[in-house]
N, C-alpha and C positions, 0 to 999 in steps of 0.2 A: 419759105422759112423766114421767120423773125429775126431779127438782129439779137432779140433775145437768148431765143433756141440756138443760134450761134454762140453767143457769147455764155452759156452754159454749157451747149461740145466744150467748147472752149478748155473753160475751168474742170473738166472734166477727165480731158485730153493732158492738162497740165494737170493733175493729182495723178494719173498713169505715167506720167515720166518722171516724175518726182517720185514715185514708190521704185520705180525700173531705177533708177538713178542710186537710190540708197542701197537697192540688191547689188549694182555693180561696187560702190564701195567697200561695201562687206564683203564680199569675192575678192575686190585687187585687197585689202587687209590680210584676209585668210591666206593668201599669194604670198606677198610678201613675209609673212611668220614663217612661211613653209620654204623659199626661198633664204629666209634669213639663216633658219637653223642646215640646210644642207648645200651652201656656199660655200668652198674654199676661200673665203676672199682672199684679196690682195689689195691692198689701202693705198691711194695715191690722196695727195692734197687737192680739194677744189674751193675753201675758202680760206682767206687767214682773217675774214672780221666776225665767221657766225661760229663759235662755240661747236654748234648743236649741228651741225651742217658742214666740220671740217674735214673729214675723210667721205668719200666714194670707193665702192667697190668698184676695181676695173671691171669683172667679171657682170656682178649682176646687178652694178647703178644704184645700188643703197647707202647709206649713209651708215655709217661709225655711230652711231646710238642706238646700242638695243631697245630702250625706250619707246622708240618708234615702232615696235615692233614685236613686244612681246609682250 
């Protein structure tokens, strides 16, 4: 086998986990929406310099910006 024929697996192998990669994105997205809307939460603080990033759910680790998430 050529270093060629290798290095096209290669590129090949990397367009398969780059498409797997973006399917799991779109899954944890779809996750967290459906998480968002049937959370009780409970807000504690975890920053005081990022606006967008300053409540945590205790419960289920999301962030206080529906933004993110709807």
């Amino acid at each position: 086998m050529s270093s060629v024929d290798i290095y096209f697996g290669l590129l090949k192998e990397e367009r398969m986990i780059a498409i797997r990669l973006d399917e799991i994105k779109k899954e944890k997205k779809a996750i967290c929406k459906k998480i968002w809307k049937e959370c009780i939460h409970d807000w504690e603080k975890c920053s005081d310099y990022d606006d967008l990033c300053k409540y945590r759910c205790k419960k289920c680790t999301l962030y206080n910006n529906d933004y993110f998430y709807t």
